[in-house]
Backbone as a ProteinNet text record, in pm:
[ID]
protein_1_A
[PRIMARY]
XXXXXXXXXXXXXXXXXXXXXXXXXXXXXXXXXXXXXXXXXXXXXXXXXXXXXXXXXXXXXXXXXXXXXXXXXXXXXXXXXXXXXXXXXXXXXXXXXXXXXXXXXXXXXXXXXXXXXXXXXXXXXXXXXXXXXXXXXXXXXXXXXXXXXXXXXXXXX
[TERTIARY]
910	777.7	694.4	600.9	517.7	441.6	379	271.9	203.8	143.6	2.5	71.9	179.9	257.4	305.1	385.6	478	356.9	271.9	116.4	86.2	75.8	35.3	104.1	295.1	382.5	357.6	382.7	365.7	273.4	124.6	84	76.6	60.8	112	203.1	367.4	447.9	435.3	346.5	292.4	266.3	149.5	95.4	207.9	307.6	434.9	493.2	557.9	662.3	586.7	493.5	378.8	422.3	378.7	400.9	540.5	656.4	788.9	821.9	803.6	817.5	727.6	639	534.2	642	685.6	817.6	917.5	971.7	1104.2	1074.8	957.8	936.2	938.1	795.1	804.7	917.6	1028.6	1131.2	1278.9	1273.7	1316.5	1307.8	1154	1166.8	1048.9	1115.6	993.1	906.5	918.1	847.6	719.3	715.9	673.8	623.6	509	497.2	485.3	506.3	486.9	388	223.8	104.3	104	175	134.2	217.9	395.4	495.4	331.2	301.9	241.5	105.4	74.8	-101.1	1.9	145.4	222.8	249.8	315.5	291	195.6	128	-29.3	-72.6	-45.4	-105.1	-34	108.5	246.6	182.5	143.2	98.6	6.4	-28.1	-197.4	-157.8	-204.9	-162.9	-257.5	-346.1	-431.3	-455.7	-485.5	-484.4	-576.2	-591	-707.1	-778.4	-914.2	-972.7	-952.2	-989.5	-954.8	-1047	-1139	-1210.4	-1100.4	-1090.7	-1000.3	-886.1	-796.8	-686.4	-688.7	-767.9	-811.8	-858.1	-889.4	-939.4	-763.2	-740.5	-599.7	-504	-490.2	-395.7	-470.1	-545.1	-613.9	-647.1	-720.7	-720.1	-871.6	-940	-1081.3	-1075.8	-1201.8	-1189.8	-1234.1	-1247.1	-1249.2	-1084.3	-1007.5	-846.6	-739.2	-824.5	-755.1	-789.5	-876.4	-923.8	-844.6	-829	-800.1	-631.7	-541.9	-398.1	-365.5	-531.4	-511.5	-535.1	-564.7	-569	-439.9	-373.8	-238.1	-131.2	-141.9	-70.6	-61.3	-206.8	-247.2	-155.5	-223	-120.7	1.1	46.5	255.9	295.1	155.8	222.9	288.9	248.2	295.7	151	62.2	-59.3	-160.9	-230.9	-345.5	-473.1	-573.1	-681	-781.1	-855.3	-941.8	-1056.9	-1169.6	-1302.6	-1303.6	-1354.2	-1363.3	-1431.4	-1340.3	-1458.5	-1594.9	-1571	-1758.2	-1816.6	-1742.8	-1833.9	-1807.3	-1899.7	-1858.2	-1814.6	-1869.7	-1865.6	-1748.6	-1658.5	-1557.2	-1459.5	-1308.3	-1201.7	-1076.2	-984.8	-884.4	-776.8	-702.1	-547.6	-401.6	-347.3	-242.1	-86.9	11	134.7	129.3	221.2	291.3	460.1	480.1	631.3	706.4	631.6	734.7	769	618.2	640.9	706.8	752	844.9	995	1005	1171.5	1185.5	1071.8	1119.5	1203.4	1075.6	1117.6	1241.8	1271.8	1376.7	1465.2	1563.8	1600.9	1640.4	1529.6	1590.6	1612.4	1580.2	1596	1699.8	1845.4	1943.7	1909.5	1864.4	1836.9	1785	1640.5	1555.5	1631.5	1702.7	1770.4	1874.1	1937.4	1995.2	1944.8	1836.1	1747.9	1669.7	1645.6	1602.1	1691.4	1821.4	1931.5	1969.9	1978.1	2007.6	1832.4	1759.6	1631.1	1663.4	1692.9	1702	1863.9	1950	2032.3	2065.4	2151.3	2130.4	2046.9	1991	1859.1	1982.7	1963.9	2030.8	1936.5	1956.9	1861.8	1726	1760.6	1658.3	1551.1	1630.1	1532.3	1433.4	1501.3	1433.7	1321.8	1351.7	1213.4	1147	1202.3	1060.4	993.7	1035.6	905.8	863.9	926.6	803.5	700.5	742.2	619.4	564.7	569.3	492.1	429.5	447.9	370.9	238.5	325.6	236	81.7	121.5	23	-112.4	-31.8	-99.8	-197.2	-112.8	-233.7	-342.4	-304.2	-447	-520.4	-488.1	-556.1	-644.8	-578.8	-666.4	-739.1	-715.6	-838.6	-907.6	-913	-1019.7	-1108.5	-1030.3	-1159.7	-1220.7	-1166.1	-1262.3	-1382.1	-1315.7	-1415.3	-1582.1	-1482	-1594	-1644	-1595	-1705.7	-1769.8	-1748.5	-1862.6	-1946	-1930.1	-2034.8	-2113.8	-2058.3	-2133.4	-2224.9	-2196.4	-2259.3	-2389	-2359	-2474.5	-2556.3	-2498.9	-2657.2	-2664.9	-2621.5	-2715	-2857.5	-2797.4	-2911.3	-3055.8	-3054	-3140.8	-3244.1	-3171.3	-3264.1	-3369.7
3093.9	3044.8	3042.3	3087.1	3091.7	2949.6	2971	2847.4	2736.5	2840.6	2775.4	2750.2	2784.9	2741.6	2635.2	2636.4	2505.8	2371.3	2390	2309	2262.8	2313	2337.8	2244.3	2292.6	2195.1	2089.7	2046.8	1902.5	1842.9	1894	1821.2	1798.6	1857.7	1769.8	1757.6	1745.3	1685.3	1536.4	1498.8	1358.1	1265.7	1328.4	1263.1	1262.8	1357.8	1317.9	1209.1	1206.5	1111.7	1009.7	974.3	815.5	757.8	855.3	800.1	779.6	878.5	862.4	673.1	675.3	548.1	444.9	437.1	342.4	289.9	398.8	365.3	290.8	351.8	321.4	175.9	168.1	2.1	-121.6	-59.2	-153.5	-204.4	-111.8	-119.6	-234.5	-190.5	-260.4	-412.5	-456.8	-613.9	-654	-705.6	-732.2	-825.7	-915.3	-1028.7	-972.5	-858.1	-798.1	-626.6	-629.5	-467.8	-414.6	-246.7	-234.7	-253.2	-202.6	-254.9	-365.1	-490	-632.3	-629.2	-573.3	-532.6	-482.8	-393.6	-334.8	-438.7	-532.7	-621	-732.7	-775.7	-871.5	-856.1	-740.8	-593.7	-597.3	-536.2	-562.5	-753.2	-797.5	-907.2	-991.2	-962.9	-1000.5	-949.7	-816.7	-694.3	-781.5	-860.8	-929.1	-1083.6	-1090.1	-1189	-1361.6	-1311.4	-1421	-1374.8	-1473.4	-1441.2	-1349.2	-1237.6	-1105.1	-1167.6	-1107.4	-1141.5	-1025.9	-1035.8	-958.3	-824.8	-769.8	-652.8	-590.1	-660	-626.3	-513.7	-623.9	-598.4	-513.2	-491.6	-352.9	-194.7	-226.4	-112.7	-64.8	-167.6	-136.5	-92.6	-104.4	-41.4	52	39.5	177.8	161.8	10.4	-32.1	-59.8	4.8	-81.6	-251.6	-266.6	-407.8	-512.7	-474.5	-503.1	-508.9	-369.2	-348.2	-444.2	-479	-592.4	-732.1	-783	-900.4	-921.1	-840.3	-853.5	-869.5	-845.7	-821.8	-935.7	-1013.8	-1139.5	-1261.7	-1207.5	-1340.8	-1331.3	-1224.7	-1236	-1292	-1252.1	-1294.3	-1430.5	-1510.8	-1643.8	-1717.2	-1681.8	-1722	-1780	-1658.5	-1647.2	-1723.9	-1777.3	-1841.8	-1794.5	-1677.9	-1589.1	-1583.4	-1636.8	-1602.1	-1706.7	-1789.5	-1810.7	-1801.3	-1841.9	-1743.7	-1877	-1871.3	-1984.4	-1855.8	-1985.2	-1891.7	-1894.7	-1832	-1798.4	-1981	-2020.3	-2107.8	-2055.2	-1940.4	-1880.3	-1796.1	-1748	-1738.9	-1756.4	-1827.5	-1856.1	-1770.5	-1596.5	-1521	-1461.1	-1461.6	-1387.7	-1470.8	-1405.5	-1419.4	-1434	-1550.5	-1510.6	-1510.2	-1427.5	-1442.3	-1488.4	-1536.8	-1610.4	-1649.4	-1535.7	-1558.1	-1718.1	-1750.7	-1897	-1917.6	-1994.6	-2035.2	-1984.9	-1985.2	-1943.1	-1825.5	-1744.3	-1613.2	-1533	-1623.2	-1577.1	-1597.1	-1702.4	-1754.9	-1654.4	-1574.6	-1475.3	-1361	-1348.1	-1225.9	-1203.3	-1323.1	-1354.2	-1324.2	-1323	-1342.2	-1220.3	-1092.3	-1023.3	-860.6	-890.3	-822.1	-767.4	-798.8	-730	-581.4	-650	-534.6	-447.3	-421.6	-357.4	-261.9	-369.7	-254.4	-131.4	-162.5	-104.3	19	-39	98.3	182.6	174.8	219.3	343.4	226.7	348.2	468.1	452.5	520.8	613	580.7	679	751.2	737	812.9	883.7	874.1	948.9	1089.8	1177.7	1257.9	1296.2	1204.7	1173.8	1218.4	1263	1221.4	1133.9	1106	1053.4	1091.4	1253.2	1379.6	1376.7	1408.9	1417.8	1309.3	1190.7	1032.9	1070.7	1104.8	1096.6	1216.2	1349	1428.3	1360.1	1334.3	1336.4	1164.4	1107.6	987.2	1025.7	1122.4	1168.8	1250.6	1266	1430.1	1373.2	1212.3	1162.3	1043.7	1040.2	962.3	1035.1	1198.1	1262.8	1332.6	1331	1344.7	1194	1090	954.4	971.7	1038.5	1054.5	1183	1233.3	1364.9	1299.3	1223	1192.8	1097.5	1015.8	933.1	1023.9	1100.5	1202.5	1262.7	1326.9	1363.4	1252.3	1123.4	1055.5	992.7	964.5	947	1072.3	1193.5	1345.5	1285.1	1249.5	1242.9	1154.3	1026.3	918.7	1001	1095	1085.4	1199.2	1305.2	1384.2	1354	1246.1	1162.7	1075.2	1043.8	929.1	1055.4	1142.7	1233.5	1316.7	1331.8	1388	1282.9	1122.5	1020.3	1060.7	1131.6	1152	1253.2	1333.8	1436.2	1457.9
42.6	9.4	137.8	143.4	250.1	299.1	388.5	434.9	328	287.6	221.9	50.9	29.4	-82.1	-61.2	29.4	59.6	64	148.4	159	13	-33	-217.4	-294.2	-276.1	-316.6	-227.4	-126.5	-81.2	-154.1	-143.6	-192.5	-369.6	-434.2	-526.9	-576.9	-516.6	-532.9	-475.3	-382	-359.8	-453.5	-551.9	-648.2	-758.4	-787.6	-873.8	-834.1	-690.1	-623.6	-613.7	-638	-585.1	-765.9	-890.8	-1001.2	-1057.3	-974.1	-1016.1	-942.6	-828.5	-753.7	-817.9	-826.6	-919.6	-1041.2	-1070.8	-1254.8	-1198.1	-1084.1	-1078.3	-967.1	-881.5	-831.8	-969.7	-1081	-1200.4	-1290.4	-1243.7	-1326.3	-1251.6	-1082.4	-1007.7	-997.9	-1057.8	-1015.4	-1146.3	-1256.1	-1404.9	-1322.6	-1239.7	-1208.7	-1115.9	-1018	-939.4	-969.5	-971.4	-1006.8	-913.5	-910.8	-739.2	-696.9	-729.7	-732.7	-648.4	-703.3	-633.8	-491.5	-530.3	-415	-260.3	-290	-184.5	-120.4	-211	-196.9	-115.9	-179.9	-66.4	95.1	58.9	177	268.2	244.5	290.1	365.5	290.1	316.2	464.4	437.4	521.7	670.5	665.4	796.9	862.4	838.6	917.9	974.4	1081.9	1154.7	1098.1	1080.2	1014.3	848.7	776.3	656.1	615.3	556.6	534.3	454.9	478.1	343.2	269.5	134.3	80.8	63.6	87.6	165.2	223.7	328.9	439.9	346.3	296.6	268.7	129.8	105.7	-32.4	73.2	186.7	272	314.6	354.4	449.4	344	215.2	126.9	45.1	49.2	-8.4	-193.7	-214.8	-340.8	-340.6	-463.9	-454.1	-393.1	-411.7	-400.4	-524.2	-596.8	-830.6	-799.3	-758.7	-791.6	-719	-613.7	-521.3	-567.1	-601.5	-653.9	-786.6	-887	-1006.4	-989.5	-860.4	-822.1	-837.3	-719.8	-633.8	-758.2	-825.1	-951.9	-1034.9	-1075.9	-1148.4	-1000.5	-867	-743	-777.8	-734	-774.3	-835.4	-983.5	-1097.8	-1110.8	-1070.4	-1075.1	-952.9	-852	-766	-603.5	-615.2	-504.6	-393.1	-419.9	-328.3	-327.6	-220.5	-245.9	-188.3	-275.8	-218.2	-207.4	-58	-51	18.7	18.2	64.3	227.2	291.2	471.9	529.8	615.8	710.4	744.7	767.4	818.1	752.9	635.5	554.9	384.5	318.2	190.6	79.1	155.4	70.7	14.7	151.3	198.2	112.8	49.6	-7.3	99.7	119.3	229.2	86	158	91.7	178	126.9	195	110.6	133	120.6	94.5	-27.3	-92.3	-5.8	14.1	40.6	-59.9	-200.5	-355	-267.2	-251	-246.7	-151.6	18.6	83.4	50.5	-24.2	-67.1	-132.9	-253.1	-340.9	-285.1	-194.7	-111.6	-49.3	25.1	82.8	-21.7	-127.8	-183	-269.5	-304.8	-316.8	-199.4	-86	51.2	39.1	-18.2	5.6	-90.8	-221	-355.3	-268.6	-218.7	-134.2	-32.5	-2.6	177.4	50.8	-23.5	-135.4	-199.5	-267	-330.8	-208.1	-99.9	0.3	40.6	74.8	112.1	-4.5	-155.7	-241.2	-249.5	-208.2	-238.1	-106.4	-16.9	98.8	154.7	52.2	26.9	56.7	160.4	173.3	328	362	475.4	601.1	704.7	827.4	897.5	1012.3	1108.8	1144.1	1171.2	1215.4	1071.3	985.3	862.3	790.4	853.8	831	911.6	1047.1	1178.5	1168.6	1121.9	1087.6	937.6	813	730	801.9	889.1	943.8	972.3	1111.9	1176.5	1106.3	1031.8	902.6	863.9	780.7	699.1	755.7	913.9	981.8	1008.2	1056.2	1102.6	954.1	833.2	723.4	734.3	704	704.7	807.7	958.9	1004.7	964.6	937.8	861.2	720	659.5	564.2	599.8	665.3	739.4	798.3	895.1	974.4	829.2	711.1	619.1	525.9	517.1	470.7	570.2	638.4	783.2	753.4	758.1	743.3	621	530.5	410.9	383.6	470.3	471.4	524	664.1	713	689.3	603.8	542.9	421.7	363.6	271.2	281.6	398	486.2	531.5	615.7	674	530.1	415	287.2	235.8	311.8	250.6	322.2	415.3	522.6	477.2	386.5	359.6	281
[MASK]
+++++++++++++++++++++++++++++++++++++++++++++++++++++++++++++++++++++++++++++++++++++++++++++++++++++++++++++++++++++++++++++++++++++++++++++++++++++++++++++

């Protein structure tokens, strides 16, 4: 298979493997969808509590798709959400104690299905698709970047 094939397959074998994993996360934990798995994720990564802007930019979720997470999160008890000291507008989110004991708790499952999805992996093959997939995330940041800003100088015209 040549270049621009293999290119072709990667990419949308991406958008398969994102919806095969999406099944097989929802199926992994009824209490947790992966959806929310990744907004916990997300939220864990930040040293002060995100607001939630923030933390819909940084996972790559509207911010309607992040808000609407953060109210079933809420709910079940895994998250809470107060308004900014400086500003009223702003949403913070903030990991629950429920929601680290949870976590805690099923970590072993995780290190488990990790190792069985990566099955087959050597070392070498773990650290090239890292760095493969690291250098794609800036690639797709560099063209959304291009298309804000091809978007903004179309407002100009």
């Amino acid at each position: 298979m040549d270049e621009l094939k293999q290119k072709a397959y990667i990419f949308g074998t991406i958008f398969t493997l994102a919806n095969k994993l999406q099944v097989l996360g929802d199926e992994f934990d009824k209490n947790i969808t992966t959806k929310q798995w990744l907004f916990i994720l997300g939220v864990s990564t930040f040293r002060e509590p995100p607001m939630i802007s923030e933390l819909a930019n940084f996972i790559g979720y509207s911010r309607q798709n992040a808000k609407r997470i953060a109210a079933a999160l809420q709910k079940s008890g895994y998250i809470t959400i107060s308004k900014d000291e400086n500003d009223a507008r702003a949403l913070r989110i903030e990991l629950t104690p429920k929601c680290r004991e949870y976590f805690k708790k099923r970590d072993k499952r995780e290190i488990e299905f990790l190792e069985k999805l990566f099955t087959g992996f050597d070392a070498e093959s773990t650290h090239s698709l890292y760095k493969g997939l690291i250098r794609l995330e800036l690639n797709i940041k560099d063209l959304m970047r291009s298309d804000e800003n091809m978007a903004s100088d179309g407002d100009s015209i």
